[in-house]
C-alpha positions in Angstrom: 0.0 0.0 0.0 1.4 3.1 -0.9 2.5 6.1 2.1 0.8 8.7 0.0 -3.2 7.3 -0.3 -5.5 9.0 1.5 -6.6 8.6 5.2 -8.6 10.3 7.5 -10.7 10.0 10.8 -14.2 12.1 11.8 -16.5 11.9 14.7 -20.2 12.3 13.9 -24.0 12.2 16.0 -26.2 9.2 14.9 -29.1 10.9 15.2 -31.6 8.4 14.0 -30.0 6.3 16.9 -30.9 9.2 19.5 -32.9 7.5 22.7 -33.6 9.3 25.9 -33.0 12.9 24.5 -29.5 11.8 23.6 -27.4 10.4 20.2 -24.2 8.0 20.1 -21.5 9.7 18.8 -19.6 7.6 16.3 -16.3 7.4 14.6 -15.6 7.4 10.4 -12.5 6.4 9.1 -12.5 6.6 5.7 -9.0 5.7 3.4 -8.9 5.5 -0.3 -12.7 6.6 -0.3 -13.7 3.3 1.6 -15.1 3.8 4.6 -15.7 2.1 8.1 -17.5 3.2 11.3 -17.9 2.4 14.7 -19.5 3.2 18.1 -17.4 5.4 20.4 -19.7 4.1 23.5 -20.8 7.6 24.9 -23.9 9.8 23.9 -24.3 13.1 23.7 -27.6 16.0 23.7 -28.1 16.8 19.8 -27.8 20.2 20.4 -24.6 19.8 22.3 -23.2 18.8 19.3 -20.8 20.7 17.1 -21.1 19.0 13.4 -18.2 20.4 11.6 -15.9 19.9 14.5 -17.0 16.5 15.5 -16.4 18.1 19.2 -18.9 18.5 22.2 -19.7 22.3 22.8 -18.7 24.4 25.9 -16.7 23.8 28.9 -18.4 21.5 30.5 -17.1 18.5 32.5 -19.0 16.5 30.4 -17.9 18.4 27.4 -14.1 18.2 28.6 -14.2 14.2 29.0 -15.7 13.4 25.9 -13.7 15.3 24.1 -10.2 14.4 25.6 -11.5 10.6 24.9 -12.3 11.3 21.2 -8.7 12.4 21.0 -7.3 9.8 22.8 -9.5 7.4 20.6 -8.0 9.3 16.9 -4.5 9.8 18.3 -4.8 5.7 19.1 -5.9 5.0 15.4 -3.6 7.2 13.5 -0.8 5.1 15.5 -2.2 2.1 14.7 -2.4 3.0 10.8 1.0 4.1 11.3 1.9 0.8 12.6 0.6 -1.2 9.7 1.7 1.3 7.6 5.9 0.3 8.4 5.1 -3.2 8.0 5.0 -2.9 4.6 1.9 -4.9 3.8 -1.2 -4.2 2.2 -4.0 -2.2 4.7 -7.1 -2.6 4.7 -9.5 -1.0 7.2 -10.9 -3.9 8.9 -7.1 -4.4 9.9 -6.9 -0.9 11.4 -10.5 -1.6 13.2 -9.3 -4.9 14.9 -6.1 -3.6 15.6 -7.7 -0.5 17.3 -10.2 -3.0 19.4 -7.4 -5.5 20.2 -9.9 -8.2 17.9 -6.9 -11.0 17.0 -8.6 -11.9 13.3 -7.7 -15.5 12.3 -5.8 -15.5 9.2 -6.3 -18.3 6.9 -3.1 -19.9 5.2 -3.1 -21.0 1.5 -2.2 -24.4 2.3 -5.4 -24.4 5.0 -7.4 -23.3 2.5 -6.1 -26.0 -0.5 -6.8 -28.8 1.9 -10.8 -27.3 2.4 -11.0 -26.9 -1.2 -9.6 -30.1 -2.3 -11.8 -31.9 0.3 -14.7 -30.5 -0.6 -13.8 -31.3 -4.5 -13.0 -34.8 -2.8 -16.9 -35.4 -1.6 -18.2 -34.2 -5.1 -16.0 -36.7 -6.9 -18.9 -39.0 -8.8 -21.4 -35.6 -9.0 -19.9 -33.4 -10.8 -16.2 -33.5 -10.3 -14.0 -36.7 -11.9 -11.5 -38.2 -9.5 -8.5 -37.4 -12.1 -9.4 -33.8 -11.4 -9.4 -34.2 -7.4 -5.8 -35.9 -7.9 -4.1 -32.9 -10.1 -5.0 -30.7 -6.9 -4.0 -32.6 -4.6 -0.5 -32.8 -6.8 -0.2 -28.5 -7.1 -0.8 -28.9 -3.0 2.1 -31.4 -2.8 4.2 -29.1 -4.7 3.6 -25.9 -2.7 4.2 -27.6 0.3 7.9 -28.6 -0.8 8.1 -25.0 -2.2 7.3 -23.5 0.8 10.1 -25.3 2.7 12.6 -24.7 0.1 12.1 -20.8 -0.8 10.5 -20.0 3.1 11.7 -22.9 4.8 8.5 -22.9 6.6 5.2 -25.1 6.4 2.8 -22.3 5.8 2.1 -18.6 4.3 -0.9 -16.8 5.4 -3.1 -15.6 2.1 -2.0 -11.9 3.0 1.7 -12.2 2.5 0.9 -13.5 -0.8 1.8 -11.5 -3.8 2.9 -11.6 -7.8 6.4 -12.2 -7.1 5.2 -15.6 -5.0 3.7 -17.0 -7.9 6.3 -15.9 -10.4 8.8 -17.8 -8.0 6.6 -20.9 -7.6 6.4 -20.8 -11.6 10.7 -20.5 -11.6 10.7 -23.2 -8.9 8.7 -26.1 -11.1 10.4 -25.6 -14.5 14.1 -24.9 -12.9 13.9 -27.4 -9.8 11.0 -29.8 -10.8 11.8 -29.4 -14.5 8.1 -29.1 -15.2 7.1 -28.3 -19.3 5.8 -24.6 -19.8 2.3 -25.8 -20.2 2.0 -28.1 -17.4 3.1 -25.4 -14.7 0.6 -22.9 -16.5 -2.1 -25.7 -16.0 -0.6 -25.9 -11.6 -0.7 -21.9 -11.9 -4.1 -22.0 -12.9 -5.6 -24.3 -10.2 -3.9 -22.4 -7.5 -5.9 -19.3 -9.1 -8.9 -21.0 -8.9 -8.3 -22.0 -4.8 -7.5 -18.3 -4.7 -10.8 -17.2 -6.4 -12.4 -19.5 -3.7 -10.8 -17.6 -0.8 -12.0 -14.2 -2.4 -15.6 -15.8 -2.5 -15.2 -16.7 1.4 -14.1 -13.4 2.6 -10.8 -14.9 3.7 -8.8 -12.6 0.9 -10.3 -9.0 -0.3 -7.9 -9.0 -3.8 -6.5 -11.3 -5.8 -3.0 -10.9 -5.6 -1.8 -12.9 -8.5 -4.3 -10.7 -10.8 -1.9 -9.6 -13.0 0.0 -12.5 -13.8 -1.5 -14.3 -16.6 -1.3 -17.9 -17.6 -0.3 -18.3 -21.4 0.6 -21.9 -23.6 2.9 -22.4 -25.8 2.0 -24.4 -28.9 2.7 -28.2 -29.3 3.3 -30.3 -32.0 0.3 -33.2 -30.8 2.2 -36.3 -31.2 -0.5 -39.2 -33.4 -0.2 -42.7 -35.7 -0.4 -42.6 -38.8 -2.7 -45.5 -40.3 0.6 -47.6 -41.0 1.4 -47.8 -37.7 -2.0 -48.3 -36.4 -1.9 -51.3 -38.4 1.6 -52.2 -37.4 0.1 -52.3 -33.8 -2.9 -54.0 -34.8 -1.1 -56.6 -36.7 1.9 -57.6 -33.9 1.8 -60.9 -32.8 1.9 -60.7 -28.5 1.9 -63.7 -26.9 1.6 -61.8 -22.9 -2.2 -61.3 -22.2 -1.7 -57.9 -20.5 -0.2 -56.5 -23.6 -2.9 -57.8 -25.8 -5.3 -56.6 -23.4 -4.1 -52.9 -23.5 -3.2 -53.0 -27.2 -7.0 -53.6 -27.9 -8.0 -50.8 -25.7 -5.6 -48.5 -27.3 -7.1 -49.5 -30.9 -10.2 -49.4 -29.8 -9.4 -45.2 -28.3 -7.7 -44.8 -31.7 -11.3 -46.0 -33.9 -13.7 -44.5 -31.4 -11.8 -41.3 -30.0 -12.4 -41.7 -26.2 -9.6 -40.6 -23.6 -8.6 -42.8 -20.9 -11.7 -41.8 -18.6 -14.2 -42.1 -20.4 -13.2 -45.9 -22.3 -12.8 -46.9 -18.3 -16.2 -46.2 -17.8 -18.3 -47.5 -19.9 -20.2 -50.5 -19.6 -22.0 -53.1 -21.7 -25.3 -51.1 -21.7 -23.7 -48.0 -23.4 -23.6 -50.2 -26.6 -27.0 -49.3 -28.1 -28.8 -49.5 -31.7 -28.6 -46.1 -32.9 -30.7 -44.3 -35.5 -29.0 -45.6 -38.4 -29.8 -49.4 -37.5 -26.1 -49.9 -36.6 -24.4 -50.1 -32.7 -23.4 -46.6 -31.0 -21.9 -46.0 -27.7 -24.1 -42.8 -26.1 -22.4 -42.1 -23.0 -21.1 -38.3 -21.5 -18.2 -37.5 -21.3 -16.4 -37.5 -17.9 -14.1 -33.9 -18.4 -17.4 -32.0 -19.8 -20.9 -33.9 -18.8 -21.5 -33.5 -22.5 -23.3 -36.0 -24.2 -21.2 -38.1 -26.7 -22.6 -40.5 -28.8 -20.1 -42.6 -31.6 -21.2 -45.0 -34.1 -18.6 -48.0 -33.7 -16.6 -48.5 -36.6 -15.8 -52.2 -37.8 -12.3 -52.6 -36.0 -14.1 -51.1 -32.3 -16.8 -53.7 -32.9 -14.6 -56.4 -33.4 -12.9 -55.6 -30.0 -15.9 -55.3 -28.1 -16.8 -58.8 -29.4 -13.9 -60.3 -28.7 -14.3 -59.6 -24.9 -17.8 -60.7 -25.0 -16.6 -63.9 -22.9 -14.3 -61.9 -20.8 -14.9 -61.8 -17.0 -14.9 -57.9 -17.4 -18.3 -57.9 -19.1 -19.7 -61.2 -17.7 -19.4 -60.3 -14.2 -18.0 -56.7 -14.1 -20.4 -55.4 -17.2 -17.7 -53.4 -18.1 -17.4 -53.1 -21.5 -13.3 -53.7 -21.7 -11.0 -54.5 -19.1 -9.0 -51.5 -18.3 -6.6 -51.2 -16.1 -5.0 -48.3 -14.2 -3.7 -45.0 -16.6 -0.3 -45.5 -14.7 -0.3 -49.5 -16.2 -1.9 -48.4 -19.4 0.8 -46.1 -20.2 3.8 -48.0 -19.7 2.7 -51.1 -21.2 2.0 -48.9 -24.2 5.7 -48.2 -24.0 6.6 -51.9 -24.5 3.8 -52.5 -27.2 5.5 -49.0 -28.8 9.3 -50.7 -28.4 7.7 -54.4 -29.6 6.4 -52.7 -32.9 9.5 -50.7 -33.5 7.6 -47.3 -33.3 9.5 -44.5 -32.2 6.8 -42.5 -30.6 5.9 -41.8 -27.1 2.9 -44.0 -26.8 -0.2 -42.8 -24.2 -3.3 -43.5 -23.6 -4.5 -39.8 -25.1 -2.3 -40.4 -28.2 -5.3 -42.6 -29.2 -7.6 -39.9 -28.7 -5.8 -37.7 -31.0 -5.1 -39.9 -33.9 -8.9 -40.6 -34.0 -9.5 -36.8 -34.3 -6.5 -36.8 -37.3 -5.9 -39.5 -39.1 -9.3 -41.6 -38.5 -11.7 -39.0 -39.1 -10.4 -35.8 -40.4 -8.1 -37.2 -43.0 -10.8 -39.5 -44.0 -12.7 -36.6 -45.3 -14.9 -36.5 -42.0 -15.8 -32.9 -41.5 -15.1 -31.4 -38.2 -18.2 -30.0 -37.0 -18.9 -34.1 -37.1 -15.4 -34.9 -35.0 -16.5 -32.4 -32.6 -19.7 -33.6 -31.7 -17.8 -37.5 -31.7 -15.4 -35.9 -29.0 -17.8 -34.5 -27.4 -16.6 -31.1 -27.6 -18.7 -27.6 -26.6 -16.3 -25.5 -28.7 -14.8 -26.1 -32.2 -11.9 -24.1 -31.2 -10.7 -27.4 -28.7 -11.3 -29.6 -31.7 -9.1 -27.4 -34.1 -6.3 -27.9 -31.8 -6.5 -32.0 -31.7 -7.0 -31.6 -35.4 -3.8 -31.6 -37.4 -3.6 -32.0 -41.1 -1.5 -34.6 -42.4 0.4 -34.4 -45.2 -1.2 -37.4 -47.1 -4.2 -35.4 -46.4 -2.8 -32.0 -48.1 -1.3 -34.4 -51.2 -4.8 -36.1 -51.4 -6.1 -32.7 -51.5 -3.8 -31.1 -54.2 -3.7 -34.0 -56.5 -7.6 -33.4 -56.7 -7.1 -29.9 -57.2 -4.3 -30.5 -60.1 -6.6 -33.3 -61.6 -9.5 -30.1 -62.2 -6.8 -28.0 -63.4 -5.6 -30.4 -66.1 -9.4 -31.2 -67.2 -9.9 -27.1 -66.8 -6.6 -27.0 -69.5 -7.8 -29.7 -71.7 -11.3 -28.4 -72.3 -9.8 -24.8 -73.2 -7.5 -26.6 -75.5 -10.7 -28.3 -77.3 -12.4 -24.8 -77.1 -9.8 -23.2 -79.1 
């Protein structure tokens, strides 16, 4: 807070208050044109009362105590200002108040208050919150928590010693220290903005002090299979069950577009006739709650089938038998190493090859892969969407083909 804002203190009658023949006096401080008021616990005649002044009239020993206690009371609060003032800190006039009555306010600490959120996220988890996004806050907690001790060497920071400069060094801290990607600490950066925001809707914090730091992405080149290696995948010959287990499920993602969450939740009763006479899965998506309905292509039929014996949906009545992301992912590694693919197979690889080379470079337009990703903007779809360069070849070579016919019939013409 800056020495030179403005900051002042007046005494004035409450008349509406007035009981007896007599009105409390009360006290205005006002700073920055905020203001707060208070009673001064004495009362006073109306007419005894000079307005301007914000003094008792006369000589009087009543006139003389009252007065030297209004004094008192404004000397008092310009020295508690003061106070506040050489600490540095932000002020705010509630601070000045419970200073002034000796009222110890309870300050709430950011880690306190990422605990109540994330427990409260915790007991929404199956309503309207997934438990993936329960566990990426409970990671940015983890991570402030050995920040804290590193750069404060301390456990906790109460929400009004936090400032730009905290964040700025939390952001330094996991891409130096953690070696954390750009995006990844933008997406940490963001969730402890939204804990913040929380805080300001409590009361616990009046401004948001990482207001002006702003949360940007660098673009990424989206990593997919092209259908020759989808095939390759498809193709390979594994002998270990868990492998052939997770390579169907990652096909299955590739031909149907569903991230990790969603394949793991569906059960043999999202398989439905659709419109068209054929089978559809019509589910919602986890992330969203949007609807998504997908018509199953032949190779996603054919795994569903295969299963259709399987202990995951004779007893389970899940539809495939997925196992943990963590398992999914690093089996995908060996499948990737087995099929001599050098590319960093995951679980939402899948989701973005079906967006690319399934559906987009198939000449499926992408208003359609929207709605089968179950999208609310086109915008997210544009960025899963890459076009392949078979797909701009494909393209040209139609284009060249009506330029030569174009040529030829201007030849005839002539």
């Amino acid at each position: 807070m800056k020495a030179n804002h403005t900051f002042s203190i007046n005494y004035w009658l409450y008349r509406s208050k007035e009981k007896n023949g007599k009105a409390p006096i009360y006290c205005r401080i006002t700073m920055n044109g905020q203001r707060i008021e208070m009673s001064m616990k004495r009362v006073i005649e109306p007419s005894k009362w000079i307005v301007g002044a914000g003094v008792v009239k006369g000589n009087s020993e009543e006139a003389r105590t009252i007065n030297h206690y209004l004094e008192t009371i404004k000397a008092d609060l310009y020295k508690k200002y003061n106070q506040l003032l050489i600490l540095g800190n932000p002020i705010y006039l509630d601070d000045i108040k419970n200073s002034f009555l000796g009222v110890k306010e309870e300050k709430k600490g950011l880690i306190e208050i990422f605990t109540y959120h994330n427990d409260q996220m915790k007991l929404a988890i199956g309503i309207e919150v997934v438990k993936a996004t329960h566990t990426k806050f409970e990671t940015v907690k983890k991570k402030l928590i050995i920040f804290l001790n590193k750069k404060y060497h301390k456990k906790e920071i109460v929400l009004d010693e936090l400032n730009n400069k905290f964040i700025i060094d939390f952001e330094y801290y996991l891409k130096v220290e953690e070696k954390i990607a750009h995006n990844t600490v933008m997406k940490y950066i963001r969730n402890v903005k939204k804990v913040i925001n929380m805080a300001i809707a409590n009361e616990w914090l009046k401004t948001n002090p990482f207001s002006n730091f702003k949360c940007s992405t660098k673009k990424v080149i989206r990593e997919i299979l092209t259908q020759t290696e989808i095939d390759k995948i498809a193709l390979k010959n594994l002998d270990i069950e868990r492998l052939d287990e997770v390579r169907d499920i990652f096909l299955f993602c590739c031909y149907t577009g569903y991230a990790f969450v969603d394949v793991e939740a569906l059960t043999v009763d999202d398989v439905v006739i659709g419109i068209d006479g054929v089978k559809w899965i019509h589910t919602h998506r986890k992330k969203t709650g949007t609807q998504s309905n997908v018509p199953l292509l032949m190779p996603a039929l054919q795994i569903i089938e295969k299963y259709k014996n399987h202990p995951c949906q004779e007893i389970q009545q899940k539809l495939l038998p997925v196992k943990s992301n963590q398992k999914m992912n690093a089996y995908l590694k060996e499948i990737a190493a087995l099929c001599n693919i050098n590319k960093p197979l995951t679980m939402h690889i899948a989701r973005h090859t079906f967006a690319t080379t399934i559906t987009l470079s198939n000449n499926v337009p992408i208003e359609t892969v929207s709605k089968l990703l179950g999208h609310t903007k086109l915008a997210t779809t544009q960025i899963y969407a890459q076009v392949l360069d078979t797909k701009i070849s494909k393209d040209m070579l139609a284009l060249s083909k009506q330029f030569e016919i174009s040529n030829n019939n201007l030849k005839i013409a002539k």
